[in-house]
N, C-alpha and C positions, 0 to 999 in steps of 0.2 A: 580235157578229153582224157576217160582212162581208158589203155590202152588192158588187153587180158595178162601181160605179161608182166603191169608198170609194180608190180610187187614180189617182183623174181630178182631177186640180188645177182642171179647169174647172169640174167637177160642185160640187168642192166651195164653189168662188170664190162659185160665183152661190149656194148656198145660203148662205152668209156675205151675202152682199147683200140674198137676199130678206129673212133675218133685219133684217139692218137696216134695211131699209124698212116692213116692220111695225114695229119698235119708233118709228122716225123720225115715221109714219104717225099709231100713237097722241098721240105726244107733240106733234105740230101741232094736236093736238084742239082744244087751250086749253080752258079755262071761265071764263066772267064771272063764278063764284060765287066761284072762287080771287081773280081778278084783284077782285074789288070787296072782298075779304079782308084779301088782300095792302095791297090800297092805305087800306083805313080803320086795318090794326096801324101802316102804314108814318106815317100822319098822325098819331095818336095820338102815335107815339116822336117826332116834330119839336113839336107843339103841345106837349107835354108835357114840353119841353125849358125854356118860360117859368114852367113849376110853381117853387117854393121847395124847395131842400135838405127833404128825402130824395126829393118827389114827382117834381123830372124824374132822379133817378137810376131810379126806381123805375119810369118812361114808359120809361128803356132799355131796362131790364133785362126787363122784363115785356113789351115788345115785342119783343126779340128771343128769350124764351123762345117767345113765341107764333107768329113766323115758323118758330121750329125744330119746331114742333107743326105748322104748315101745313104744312111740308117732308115732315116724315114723312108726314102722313093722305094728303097728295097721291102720297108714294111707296107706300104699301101699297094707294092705292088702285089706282094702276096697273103695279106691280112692278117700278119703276125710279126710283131717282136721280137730279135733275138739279139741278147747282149753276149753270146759266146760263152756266159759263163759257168752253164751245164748243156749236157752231165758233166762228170764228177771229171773226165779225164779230159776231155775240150777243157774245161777250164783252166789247166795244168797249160794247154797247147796257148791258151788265150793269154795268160799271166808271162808264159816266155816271149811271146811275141811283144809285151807291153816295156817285158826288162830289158830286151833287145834294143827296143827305139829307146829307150832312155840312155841307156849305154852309147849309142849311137849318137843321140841328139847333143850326149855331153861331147862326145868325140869329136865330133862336126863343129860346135861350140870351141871347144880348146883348139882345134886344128886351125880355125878362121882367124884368132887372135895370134897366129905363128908365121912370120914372113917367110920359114922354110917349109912349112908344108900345104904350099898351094894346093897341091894334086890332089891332100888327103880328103878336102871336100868331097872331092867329085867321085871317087870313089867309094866313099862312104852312101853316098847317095844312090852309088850302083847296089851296092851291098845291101841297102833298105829296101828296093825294089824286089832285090831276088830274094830276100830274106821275108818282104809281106806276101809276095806271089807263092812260097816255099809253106810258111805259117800257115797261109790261106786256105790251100788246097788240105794243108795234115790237120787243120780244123777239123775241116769238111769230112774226111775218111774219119778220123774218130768219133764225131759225130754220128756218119751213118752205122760206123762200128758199134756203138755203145745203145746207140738211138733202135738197133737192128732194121735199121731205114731199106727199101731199094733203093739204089740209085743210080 
């Protein structure tokens, strides 16, 4: 079907754009029910870093099978993919949040194998929560920041 317009580079520019602004639009939505999700799988995998052979392999593994379930339910629920890792400054937001748990997961790891620092588990475990809940949300703002999303 041609449309009278379908040879106007302008016409079609900005249709490319509105599209993208709908999709950008959605995607600034955020939800606290992800983000409180997100951040209780993400505490689980660092606390459960102080478990004994097999249980904090099993805190990985089983946390990151369940991010990959989050990933999907979030993308079927709204018809698109997002790996976090643009634009250009989400990315930056997305790479700390990744150093974070590692640092973390090592920390929770080292602390488990230490008869004096019980407590540093559980703590650590706090710190993951409010540190994925904290990530979560300044994803999201740079996001709509960069995205020039409403949200």
């Amino acid at each position: 079907m041609n449309h009278p317009d379908s040879n106007d580079p302008a016409a079609a520019l900005a249709s490319i754009r509105e599209a993208q602004a709908v999709v950008h639009d959605k995607l600034a939505q955020g939800s606290w029910r992800y983000d409180l999700i997100y951040s209780f799988i993400a505490a689980v995998m660092v606390g459960g870093q102080a478990a004994p052979l097999p249980f904090n392999v099993l805190a990985s593994g089983v946390g990151a099978l369940s991010l990959a379930l989050l990933m999907r339910a979030w993308s079927e629920k709204n018809g698109i993919t997002v790996l976090g890792t643009s634009p250009k400054k989400a990315r930056w937001v997305a790479y700390g949040v990744g150093a974070l748990f590692l640092i973390l997961m090592g920390l929770a790891l080292y602390a488990g194998r230490r008869d004096d620092l019980v407590w540093a588990p559980y703590a650590l475990t706090v710190i993951a929560f409010v540190g994925a809940l904290v990530f979560s949300r300044l994803w999201l703002r740079v996001y709509r920041t960069e995205a020039g999303a409403k949200g």
